[in-house]
Backbone as a ProteinNet text record, in pm:
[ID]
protein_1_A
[PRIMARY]
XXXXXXXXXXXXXXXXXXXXXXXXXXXXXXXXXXXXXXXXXXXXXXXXXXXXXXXXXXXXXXXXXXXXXXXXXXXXXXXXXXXXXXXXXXXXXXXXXXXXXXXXXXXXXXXXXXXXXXXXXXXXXXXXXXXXXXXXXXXXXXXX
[TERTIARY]
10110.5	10138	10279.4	10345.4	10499.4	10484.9	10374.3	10399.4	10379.2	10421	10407	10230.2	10218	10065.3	10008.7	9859.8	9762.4	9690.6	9680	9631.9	9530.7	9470.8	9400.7	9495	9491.5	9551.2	9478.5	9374.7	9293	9294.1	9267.7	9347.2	9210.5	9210	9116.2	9163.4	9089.6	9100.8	8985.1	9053	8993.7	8913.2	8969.4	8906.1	8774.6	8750.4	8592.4	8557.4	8664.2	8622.3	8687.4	8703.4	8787.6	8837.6	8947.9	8971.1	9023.1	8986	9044.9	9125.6	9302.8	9387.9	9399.6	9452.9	9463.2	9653.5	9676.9	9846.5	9885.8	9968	10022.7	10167.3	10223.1	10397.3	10452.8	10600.5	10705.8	10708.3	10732.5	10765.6	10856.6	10831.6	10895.8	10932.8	10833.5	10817.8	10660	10629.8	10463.8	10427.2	10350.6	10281.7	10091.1	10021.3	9834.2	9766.3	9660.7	9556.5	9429.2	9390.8	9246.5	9164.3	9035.9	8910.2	8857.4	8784.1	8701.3	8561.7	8525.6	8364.6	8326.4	8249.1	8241.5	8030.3	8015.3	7854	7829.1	7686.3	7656.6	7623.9	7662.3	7624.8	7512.1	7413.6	7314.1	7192.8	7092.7	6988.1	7016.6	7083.3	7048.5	7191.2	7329.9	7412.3	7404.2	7289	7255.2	7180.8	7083.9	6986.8	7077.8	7164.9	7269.9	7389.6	7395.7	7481.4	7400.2	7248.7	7166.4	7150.7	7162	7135.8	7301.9	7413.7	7508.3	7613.9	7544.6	7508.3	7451.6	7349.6	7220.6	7223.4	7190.2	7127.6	7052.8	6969.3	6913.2	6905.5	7028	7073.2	7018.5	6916	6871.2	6875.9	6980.6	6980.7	7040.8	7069	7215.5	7328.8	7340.8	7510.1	7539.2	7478.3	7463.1	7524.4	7511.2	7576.4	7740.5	7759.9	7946	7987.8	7978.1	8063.6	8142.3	8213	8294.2	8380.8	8492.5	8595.7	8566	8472	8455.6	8323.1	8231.8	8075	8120.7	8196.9	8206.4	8241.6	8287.2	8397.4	8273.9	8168.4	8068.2	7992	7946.6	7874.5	7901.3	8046.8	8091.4	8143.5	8113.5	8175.6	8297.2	8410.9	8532.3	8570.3	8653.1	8714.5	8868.7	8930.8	9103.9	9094	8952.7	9009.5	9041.9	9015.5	9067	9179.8	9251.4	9389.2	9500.8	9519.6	9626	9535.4	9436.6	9354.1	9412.3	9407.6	9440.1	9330.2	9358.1	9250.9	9237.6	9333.3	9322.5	9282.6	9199.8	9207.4	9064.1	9013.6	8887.5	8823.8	8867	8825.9	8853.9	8854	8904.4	8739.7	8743.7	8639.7	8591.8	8710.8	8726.6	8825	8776.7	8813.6	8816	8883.5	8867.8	8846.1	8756.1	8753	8735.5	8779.7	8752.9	8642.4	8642.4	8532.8	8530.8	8415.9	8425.8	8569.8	8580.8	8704	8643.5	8668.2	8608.9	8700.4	8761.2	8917.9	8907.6	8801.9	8734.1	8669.7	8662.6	8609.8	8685.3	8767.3	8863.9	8902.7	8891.8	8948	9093.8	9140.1	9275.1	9290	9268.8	9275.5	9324.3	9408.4	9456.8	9334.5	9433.3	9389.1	9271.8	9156.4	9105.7	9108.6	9112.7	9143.4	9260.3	9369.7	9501	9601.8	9531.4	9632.5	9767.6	9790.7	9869.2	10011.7	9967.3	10044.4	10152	10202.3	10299.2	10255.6	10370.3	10431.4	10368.7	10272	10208	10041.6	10020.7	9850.9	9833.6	9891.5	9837.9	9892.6	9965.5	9982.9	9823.2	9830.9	9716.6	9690.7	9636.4	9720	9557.3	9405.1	9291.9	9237.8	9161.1	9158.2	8991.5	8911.6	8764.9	8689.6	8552.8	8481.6	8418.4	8424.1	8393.2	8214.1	8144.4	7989.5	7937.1	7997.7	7924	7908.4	7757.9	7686.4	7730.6	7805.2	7889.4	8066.2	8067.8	8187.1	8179.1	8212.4	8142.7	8217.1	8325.1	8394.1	8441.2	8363.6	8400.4	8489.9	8589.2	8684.6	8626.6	8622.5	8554.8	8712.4	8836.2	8954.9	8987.3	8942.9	8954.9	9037.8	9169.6	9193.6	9159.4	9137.3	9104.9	9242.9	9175.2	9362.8	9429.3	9532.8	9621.2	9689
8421	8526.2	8581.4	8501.2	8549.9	8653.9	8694.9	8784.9	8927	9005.3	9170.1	9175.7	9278.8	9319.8	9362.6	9348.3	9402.5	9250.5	9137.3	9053.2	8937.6	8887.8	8794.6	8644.4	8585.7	8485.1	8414.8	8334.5	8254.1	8087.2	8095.1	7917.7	7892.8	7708.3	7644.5	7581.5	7621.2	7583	7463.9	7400.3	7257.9	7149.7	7172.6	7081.5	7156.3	7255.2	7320.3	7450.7	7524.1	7696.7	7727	7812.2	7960.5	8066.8	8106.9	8224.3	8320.5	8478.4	8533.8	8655.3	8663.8	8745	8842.1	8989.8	9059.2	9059.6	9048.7	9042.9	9213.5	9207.9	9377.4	9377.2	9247.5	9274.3	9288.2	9335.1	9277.1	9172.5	9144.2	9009.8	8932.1	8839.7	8718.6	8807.7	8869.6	8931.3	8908.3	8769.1	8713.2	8837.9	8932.5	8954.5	8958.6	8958.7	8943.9	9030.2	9045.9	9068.1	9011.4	8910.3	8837.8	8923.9	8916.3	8990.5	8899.3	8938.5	8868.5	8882.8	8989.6	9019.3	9143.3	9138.7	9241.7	9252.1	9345.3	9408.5	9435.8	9384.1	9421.7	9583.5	9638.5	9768.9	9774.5	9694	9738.1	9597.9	9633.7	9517.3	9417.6	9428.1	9355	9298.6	9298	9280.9	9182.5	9210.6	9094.7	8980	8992.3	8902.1	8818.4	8884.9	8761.9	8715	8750.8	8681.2	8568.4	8582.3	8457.8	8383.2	8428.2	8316	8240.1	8301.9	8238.6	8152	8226.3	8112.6	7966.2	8023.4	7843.2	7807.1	7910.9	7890.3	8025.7	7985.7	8110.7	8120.9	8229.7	8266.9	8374.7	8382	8493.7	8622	8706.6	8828.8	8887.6	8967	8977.4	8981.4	9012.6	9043.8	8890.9	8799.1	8646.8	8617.5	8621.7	8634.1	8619.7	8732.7	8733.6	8806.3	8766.6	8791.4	8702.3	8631.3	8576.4	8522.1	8490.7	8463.7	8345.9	8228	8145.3	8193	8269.2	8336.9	8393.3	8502.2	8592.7	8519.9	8448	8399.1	8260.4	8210.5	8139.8	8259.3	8329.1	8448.7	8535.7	8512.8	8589.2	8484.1	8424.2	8265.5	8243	8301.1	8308	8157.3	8089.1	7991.6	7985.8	7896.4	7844.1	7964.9	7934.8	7949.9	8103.9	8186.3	8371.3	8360	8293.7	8297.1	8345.3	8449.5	8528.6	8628	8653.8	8736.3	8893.9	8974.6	9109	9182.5	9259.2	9328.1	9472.9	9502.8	9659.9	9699.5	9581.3	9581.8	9612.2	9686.5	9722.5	9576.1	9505.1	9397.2	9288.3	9308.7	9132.5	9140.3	8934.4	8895.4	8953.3	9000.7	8999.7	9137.7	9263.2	9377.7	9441.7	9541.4	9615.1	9780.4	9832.9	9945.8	10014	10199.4	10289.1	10323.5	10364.8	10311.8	10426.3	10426.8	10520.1	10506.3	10535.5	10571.2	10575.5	10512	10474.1	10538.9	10614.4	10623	10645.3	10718.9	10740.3	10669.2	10534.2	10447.3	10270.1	10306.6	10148.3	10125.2	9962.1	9961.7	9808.4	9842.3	9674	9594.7	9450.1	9324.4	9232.7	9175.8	9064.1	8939.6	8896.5	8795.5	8686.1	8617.4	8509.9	8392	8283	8189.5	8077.3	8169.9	8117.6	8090.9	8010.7	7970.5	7862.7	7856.8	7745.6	7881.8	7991.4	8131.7	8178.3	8105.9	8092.6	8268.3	8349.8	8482.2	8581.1	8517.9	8599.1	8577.6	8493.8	8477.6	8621.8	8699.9	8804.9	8930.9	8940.9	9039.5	9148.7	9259.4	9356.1	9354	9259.2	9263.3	9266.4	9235.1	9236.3	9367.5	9438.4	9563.5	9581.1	9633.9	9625.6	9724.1	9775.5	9940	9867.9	9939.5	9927.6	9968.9	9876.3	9852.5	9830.7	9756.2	9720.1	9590.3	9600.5	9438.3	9344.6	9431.8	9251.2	9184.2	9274.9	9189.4	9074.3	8996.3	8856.2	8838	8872.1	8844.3	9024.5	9046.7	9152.9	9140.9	9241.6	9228.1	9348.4	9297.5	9360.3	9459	9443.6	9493.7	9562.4	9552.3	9602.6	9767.7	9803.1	9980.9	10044.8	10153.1	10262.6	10231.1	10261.6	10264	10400.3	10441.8	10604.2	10613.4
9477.7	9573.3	9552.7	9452.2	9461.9	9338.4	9269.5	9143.1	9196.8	9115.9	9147	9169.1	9306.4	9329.9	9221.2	9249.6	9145.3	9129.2	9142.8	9108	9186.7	9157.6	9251.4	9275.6	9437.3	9459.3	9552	9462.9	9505.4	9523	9627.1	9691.8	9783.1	9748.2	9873.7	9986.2	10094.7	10204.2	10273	10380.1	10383.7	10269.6	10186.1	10058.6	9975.5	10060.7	9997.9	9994	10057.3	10032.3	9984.9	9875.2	9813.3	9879.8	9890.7	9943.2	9880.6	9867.9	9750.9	9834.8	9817.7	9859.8	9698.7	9758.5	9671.4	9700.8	9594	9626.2	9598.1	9697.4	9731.6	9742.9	9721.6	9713.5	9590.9	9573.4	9454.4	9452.9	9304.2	9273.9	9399.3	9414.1	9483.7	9598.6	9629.4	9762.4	9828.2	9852.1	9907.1	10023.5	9936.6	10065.8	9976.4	10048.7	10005.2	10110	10094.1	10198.5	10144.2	10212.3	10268.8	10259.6	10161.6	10142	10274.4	10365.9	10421.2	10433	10359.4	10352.2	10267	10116.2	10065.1	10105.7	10046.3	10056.9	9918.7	9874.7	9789.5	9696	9597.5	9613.6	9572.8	9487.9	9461.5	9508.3	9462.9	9468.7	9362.7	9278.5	9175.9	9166.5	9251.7	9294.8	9423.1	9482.6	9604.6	9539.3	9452.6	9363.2	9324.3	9283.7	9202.8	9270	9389.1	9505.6	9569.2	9595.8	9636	9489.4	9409.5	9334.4	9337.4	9309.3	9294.7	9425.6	9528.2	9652	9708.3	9623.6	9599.5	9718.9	9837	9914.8	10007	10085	10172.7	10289.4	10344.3	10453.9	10522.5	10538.9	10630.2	10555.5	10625.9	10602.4	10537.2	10441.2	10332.9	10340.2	10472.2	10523	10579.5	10577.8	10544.6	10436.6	10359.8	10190.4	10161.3	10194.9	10180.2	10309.6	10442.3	10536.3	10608.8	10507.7	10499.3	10409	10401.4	10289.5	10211.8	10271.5	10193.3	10111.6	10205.4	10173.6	10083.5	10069.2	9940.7	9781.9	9826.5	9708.4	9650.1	9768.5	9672.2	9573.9	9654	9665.9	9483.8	9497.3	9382.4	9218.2	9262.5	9188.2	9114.6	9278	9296.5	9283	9209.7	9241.7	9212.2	9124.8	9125.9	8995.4	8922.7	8751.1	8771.2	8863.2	8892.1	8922.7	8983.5	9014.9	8951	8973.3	8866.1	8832.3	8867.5	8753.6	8782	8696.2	8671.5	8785.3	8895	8946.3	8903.3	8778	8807.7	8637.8	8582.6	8386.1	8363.8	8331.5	8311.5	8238.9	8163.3	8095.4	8206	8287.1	8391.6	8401.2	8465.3	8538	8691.4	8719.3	8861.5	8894.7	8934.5	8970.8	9123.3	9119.5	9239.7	9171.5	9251.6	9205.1	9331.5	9321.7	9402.8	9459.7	9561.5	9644.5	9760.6	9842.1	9947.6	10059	10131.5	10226.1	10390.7	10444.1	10565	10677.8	10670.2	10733.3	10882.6	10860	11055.2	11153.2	11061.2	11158.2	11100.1	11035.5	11059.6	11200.9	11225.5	11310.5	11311.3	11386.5	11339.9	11464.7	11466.3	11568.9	11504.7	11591.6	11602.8	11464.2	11356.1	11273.6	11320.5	11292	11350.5	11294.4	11367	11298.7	11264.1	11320	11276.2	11375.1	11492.8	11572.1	11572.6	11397.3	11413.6	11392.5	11376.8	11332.7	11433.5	11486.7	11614.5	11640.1	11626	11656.8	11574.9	11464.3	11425	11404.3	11507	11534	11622.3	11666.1	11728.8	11688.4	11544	11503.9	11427.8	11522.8	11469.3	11282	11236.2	11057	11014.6	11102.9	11048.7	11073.9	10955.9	10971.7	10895.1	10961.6	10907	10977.9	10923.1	10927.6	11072.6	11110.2	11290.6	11290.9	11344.9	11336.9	11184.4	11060.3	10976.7	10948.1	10903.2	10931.9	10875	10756.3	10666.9	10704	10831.4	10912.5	10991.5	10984.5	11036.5	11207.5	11241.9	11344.3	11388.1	11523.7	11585	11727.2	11713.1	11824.6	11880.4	12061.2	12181.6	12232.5	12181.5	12179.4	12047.8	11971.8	11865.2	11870.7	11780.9	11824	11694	11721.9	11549.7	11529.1	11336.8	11266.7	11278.9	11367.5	11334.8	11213.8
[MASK]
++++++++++++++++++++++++++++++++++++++++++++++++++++++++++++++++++++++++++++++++++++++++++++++++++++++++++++++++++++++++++++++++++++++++++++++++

């Protein structure tokens, strides 16, 4: 997390999930943002999220709506860590994508009450009524 943005910074949590941050600071300037739920774009993009799941969860937005879900889902583990997100040749990319801008909305982080002064900073930010968000805030504000 301390290298210049653009990269994946993937770490486990409680001994058994993956979590994959996209790092967005200067060097030896830690800052990330937490994927917490991607959607498949195609059918054949979900096929191979249940298979790389190895298990069967209901409904698709079951799959990766969540940070540990996605990252089985995607067969995110330690060995991405560092990985290039912006190299046409990586394992592991981000690409351009639709723009949601009219219906983001930002709440308070979940999860992280050991976060003294910043368990309630507005810092979680996700498309307001879509099915692959796993945790909805009833406070939730649009992003200005």
């Amino acid at each position: 997390m301390f290298a210049p943005g653009g990269i994946a910074y993937v770490y486990l949590i409680y001994g058994m999930y993956h979590c994959v941050n996209v790092v967005v600071g200067d060097a030896d300037d830690p800052q990330a943002v937490l994927i917490r739920a991607v959607e498949p774009l195609s059918k054949r993009d979900e096929q191979l999220m249940w298979k790389y799941r190895g298990k069967v969860s209901g409904k698709a937005a079951n799959l990766s709506n969540g940070p540990g879900k996605l990252c089985r889902a995607l067969r995110i583990d330690k060995s991405l860590n560092g990985c290039p997100l912006n190299h046409a040749g990586s394992p592991l990319r981000l690409e351009e994508g639709e723009v949601f801008s009219d219906s983001l909305l930002q709440a308070p982080r979940v999860n992280i009450d050991y976060a003294a002064e910043y368990a309630n900073k507005p810092w979680r930010f996700y498309i307001a009524d879509h099915p692959y968000v796993s945790i909805r805030d009833k406070n939730a504000q649009p992003v200005r």
